[in-house]
TORKOL-4160 file (C-alpha; in steps of 0.2 Angstrom, whole numbers, padded with zeros to 4 digits, m for minus):
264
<pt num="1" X="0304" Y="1066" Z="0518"/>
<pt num="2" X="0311" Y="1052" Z="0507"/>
<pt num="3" X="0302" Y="1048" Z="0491"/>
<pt num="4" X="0301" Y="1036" Z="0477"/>
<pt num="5" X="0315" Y="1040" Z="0465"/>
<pt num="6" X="0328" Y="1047" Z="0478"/>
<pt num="7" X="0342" Y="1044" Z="0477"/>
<pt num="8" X="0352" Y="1040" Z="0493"/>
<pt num="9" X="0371" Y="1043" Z="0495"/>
<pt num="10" X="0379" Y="1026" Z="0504"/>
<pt num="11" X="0393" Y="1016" Z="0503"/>
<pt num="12" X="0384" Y="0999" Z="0507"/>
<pt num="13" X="0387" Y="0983" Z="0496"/>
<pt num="14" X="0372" Y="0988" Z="0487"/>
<pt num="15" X="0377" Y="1004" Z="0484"/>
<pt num="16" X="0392" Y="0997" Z="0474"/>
<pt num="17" X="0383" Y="0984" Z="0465"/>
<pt num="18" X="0385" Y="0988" Z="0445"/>
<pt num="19" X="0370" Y="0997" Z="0440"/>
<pt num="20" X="0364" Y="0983" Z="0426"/>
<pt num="21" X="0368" Y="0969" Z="0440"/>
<pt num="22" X="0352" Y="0981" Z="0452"/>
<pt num="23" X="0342" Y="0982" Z="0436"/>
<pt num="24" X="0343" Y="0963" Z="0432"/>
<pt num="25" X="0341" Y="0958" Z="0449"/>
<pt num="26" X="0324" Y="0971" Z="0449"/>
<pt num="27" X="0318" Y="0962" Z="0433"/>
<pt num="28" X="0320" Y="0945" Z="0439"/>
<pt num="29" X="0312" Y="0949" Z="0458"/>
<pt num="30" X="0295" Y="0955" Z="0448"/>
<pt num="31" X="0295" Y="0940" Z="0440"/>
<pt num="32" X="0295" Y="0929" Z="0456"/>
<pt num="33" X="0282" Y="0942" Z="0462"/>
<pt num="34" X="0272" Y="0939" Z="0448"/>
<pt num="35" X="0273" Y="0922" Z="0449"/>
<pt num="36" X="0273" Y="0918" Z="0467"/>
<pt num="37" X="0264" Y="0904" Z="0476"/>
<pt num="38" X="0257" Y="0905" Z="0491"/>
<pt num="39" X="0272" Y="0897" Z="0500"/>
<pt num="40" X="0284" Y="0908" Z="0491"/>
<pt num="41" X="0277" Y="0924" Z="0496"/>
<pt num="42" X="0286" Y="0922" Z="0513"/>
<pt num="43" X="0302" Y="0918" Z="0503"/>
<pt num="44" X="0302" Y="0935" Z="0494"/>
<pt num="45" X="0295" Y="0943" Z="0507"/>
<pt num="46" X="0311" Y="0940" Z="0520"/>
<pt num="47" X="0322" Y="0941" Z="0503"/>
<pt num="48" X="0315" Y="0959" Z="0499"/>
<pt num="49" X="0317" Y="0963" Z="0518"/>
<pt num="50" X="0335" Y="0959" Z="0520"/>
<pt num="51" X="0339" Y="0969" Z="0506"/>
<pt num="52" X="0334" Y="0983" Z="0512"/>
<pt num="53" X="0342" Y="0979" Z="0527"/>
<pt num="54" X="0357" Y="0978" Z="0518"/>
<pt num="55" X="0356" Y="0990" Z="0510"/>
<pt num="56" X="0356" Y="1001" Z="0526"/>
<pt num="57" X="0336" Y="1008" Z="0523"/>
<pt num="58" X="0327" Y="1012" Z="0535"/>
<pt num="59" X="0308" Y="1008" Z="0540"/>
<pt num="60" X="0302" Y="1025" Z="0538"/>
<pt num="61" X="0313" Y="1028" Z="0521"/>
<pt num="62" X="0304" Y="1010" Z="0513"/>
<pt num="63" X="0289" Y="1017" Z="0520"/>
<pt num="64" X="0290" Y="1033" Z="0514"/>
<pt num="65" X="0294" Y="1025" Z="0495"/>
<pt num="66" X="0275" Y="1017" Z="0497"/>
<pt num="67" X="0267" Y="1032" Z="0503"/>
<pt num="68" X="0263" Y="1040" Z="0487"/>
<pt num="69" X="0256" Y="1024" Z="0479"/>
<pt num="70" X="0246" Y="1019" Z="0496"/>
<pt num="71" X="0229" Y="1026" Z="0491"/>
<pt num="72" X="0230" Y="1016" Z="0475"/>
<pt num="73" X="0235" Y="0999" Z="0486"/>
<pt num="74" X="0219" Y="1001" Z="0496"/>
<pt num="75" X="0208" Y="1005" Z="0481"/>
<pt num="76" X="0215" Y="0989" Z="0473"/>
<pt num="77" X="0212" Y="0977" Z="0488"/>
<pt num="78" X="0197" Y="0984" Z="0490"/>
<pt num="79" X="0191" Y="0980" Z="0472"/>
<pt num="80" X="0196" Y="0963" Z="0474"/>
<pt num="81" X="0190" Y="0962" Z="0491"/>
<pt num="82" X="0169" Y="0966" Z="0485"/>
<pt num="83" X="0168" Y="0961" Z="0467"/>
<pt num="84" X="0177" Y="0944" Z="0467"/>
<pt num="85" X="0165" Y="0929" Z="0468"/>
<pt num="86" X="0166" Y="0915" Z="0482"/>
<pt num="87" X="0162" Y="0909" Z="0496"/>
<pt num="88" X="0154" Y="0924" Z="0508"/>
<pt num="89" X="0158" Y="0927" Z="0526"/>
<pt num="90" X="0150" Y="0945" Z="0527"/>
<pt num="91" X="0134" Y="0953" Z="0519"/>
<pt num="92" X="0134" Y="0969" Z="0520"/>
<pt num="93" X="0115" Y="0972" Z="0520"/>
<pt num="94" X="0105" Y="0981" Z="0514"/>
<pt num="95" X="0118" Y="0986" Z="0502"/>
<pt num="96" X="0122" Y="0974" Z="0487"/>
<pt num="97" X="0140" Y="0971" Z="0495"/>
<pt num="98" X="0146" Y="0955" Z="0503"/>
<pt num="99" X="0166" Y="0952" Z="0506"/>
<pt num="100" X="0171" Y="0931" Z="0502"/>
<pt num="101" X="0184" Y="0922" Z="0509"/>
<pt num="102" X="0193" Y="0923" Z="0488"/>
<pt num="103" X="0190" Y="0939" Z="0487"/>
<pt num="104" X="0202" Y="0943" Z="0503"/>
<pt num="105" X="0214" Y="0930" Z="0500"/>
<pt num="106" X="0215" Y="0937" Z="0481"/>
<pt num="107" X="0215" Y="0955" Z="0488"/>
<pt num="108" X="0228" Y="0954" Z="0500"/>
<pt num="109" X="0239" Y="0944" Z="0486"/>
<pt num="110" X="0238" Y="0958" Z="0473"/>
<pt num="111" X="0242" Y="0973" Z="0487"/>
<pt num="112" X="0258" Y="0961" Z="0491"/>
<pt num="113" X="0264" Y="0960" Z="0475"/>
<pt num="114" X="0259" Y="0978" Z="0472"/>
<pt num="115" X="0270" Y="0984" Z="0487"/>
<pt num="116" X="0283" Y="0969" Z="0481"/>
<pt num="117" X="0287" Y="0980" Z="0465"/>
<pt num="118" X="0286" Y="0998" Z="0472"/>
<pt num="119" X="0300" Y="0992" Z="0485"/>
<pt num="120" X="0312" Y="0981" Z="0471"/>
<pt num="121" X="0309" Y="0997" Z="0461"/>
<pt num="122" X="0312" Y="1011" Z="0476"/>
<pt num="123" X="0330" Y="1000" Z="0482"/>
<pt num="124" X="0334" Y="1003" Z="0465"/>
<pt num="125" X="0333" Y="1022" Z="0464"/>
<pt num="126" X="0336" Y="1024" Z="0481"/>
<pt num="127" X="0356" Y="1015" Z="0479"/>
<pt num="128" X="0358" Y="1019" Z="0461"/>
<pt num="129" X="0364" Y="1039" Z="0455"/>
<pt num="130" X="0353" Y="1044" Z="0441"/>
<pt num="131" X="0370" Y="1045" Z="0430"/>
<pt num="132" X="0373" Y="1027" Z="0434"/>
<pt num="133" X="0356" Y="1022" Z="0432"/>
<pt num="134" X="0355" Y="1029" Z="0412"/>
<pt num="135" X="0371" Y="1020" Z="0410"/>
<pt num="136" X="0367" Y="1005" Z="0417"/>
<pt num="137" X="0348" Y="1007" Z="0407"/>
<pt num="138" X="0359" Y="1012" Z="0391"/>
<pt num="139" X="0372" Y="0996" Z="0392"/>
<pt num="140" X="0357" Y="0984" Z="0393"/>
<pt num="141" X="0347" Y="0991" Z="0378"/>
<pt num="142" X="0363" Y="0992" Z="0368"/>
<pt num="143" X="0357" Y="0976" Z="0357"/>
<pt num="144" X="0341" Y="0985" Z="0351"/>
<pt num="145" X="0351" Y="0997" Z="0342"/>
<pt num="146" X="0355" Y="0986" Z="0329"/>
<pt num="147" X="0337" Y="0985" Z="0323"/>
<pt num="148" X="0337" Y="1004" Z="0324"/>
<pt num="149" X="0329" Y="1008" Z="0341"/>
<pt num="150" X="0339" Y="1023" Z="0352"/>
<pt num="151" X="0346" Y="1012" Z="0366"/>
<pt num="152" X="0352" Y="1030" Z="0373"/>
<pt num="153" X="0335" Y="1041" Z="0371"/>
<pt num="154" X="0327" Y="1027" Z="0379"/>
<pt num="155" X="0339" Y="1026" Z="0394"/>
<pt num="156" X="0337" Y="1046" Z="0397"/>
<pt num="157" X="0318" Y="1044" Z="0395"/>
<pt num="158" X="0319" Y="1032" Z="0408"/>
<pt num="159" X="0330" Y="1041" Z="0419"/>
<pt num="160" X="0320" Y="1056" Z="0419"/>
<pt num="161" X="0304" Y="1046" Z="0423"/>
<pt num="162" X="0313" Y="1042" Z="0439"/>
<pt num="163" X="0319" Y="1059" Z="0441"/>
<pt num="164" X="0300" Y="1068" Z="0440"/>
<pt num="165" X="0291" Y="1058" Z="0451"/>
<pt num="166" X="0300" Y="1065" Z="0469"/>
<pt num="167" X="0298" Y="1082" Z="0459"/>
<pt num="168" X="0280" Y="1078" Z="0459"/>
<pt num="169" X="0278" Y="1073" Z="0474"/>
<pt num="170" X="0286" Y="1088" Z="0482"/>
<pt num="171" X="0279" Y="1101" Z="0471"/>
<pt num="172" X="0260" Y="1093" Z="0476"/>
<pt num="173" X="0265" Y="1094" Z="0494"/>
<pt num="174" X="0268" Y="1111" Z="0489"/>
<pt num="175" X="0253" Y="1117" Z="0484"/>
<pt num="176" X="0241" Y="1107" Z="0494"/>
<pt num="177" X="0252" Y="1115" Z="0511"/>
<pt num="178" X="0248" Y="1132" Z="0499"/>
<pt num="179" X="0228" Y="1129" Z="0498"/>
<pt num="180" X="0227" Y="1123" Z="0513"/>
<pt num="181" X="0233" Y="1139" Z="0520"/>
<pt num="182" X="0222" Y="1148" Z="0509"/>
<pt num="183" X="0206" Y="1138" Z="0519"/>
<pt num="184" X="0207" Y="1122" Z="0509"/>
<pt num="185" X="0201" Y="1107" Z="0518"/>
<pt num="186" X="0208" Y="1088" Z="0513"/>
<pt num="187" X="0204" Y="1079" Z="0530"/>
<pt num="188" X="0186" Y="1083" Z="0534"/>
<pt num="189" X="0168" Y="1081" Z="0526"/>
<pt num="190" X="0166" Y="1065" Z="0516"/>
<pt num="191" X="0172" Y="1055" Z="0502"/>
<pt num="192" X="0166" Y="1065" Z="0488"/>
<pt num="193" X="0170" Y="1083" Z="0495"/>
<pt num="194" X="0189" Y="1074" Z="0499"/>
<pt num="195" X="0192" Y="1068" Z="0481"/>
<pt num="196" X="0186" Y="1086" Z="0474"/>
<pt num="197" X="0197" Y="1095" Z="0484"/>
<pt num="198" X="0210" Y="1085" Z="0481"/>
<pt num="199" X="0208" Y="1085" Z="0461"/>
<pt num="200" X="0208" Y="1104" Z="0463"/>
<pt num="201" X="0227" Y="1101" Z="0463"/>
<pt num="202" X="0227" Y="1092" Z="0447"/>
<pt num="203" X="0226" Y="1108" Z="0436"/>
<pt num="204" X="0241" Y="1117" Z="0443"/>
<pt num="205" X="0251" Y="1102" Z="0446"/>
<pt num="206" X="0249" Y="1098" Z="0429"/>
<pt num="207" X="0255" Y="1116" Z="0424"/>
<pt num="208" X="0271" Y="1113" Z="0437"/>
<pt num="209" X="0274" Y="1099" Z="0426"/>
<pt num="210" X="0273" Y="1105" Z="0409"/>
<pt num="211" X="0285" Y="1121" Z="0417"/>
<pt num="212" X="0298" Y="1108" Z="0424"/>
<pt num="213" X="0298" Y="1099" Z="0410"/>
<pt num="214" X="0300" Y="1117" Z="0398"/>
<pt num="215" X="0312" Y="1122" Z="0410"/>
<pt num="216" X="0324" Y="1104" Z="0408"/>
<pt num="217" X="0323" Y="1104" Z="0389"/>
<pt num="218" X="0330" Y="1123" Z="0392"/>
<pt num="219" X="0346" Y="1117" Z="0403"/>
<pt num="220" X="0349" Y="1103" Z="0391"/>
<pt num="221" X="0349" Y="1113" Z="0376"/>
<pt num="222" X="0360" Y="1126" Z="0384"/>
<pt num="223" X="0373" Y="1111" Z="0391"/>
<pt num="224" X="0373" Y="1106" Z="0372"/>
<pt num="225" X="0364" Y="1088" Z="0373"/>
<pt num="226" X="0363" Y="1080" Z="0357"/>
<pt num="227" X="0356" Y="1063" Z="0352"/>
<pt num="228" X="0368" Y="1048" Z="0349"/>
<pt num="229" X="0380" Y="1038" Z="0356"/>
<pt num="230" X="0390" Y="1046" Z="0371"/>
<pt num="231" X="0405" Y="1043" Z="0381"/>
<pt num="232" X="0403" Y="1042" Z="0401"/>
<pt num="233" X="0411" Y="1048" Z="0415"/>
<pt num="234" X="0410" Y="1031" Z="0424"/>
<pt num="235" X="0416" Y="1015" Z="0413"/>
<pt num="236" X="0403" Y="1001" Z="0419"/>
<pt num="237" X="0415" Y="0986" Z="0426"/>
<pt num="238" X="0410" Y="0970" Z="0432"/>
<pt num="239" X="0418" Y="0966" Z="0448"/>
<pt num="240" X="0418" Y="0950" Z="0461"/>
<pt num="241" X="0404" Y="0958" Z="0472"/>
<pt num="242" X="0395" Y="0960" Z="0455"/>
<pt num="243" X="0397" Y="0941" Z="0451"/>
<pt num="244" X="0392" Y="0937" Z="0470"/>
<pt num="245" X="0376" Y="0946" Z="0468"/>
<pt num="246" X="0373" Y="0936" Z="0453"/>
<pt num="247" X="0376" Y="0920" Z="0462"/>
<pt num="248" X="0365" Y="0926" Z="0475"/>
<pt num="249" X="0351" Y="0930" Z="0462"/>
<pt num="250" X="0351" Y="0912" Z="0455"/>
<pt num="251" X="0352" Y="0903" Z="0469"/>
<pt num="252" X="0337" Y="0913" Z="0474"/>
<pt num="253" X="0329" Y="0909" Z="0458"/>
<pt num="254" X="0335" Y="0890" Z="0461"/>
<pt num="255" X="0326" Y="0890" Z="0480"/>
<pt num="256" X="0311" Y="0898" Z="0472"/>
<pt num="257" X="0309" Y="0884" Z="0460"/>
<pt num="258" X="0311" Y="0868" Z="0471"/>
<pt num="259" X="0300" Y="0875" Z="0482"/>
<pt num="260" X="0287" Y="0876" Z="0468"/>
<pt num="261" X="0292" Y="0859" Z="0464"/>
<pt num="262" X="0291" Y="0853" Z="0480"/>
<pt num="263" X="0274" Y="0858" Z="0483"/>
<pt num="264" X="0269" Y="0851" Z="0468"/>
């Protein structure tokens, strides 16, 4: 099963992309998501698709990246969906609930960007190595070391944020496929019985973590990591593709912006 934070051998043009040209690109799509009008959601939306097709993922692998987050998705369009005021067009009698026409538009809005970010952000790891990506993270906080912040702590902090969540995701699958064949039930009975079963797991999961993490700070130690600066295997390059992803990058932006402007 592909998760968020894989990474995925390739040789596509994204795959070769320079890891800080990925990140930037990442950075700059949020901020259209963020931003994005009605009409531009389309726009974003057929952007986002076509690079994944390019960069050779498949529907169950972009799907696979939202799985772990889709419980979260529905909780937050749901949130939206009831508590935002408007115009109603169901009353859910006797109950003090009633879904208005803002509170689906403003519900489906949020889950897009939501599902916006969790793609930009799973292309990203799914095409990147987690040595190129702490490079890449490393080169582009360089500046901050001037004022004394550790552009290279932060890059390895980062990294291994990345790194932990398929970890987590496996090792949960783990032990729910563990209680369950102990007689643990996570499909049946109601909301409440679901949700205590399922935050059963949070205690031992949370233990996994702690040992993972006890367990890195062990092979690190032994490999001799120290803080500082550091050389790299890979010397990061900007090449022609790199400079054609930029141009694609600001053209989108420039699309973007006329669009707005047009609509205005």
């Amino acid at each position: 099963m592909i998760r968020l934070g894989q990474y995925l051998p390739g040789d596509t043009v994204v795959h070769r992309l320079d890891p800080r040209v990925k990140i930037l690109s990442v950075v700059a799509l949020s901020i259209l998501i963020f931003g994005a009008t009605p009409a531009e959601i389309l726009l974003i939306s057929v952007f986002l698709l076509a690079v994944i097709r390019v960069a050779r993922m498949k529907p169950a692998q972009a799907l696979g990246a939202l799985r772990p987050v889709a419980v979260f998705m529905a909780m937050i369009f749901l949130v939206h969906l009831f508590f935002t005021e408007g115009r109603t067009i169901l009353s859910l009698a006797p109950l003090p609930v009633r879904i208005t026409q803002e509170g689906l538009v403003r519900g489906v809005y949020v889950t897009w960007q939501f599902a916006g970010l969790v793609l930009g952000a799973a292309v990203l790891t799914m095409t990147t190595p987690p040595s190129d990506l702490v490079g890449g993270i490393e080169r582009l906080l360089r500046p901050l070391s001037r004022v004394g912040i550790p552009s290279q702590d932060l890059a390895v902090m980062i990294a291994m944020a990345l790194r932990f969540m398929p970890m987590l995701l496996e090792e949960y699958d783990r032990l729910r496929m563990a209680q369950m064949a102990r007689g643990a039930d996570f499909t049946t009975g109601n909301l409440a019985l679901r949700t205590r079963a399922v935050a059963a797991l949070a205690v031992p999961l949370l233990l996994s973590a702690f040992r993972r993490a006890d367990e890195l700070a062990v092979a690190m130690e032994a490999r001799g990591y120290r803080r500082g600066p550091r050389t790299t295997l890979r010397e990061l390059l900007f090449s022609r593709c790199d400079l054609g992803a930029f141009a694609v990058m600001a053209s989108f932006f420039l699309v973007n912006f006329a669009l707005r402007m047009a609509i205005r």
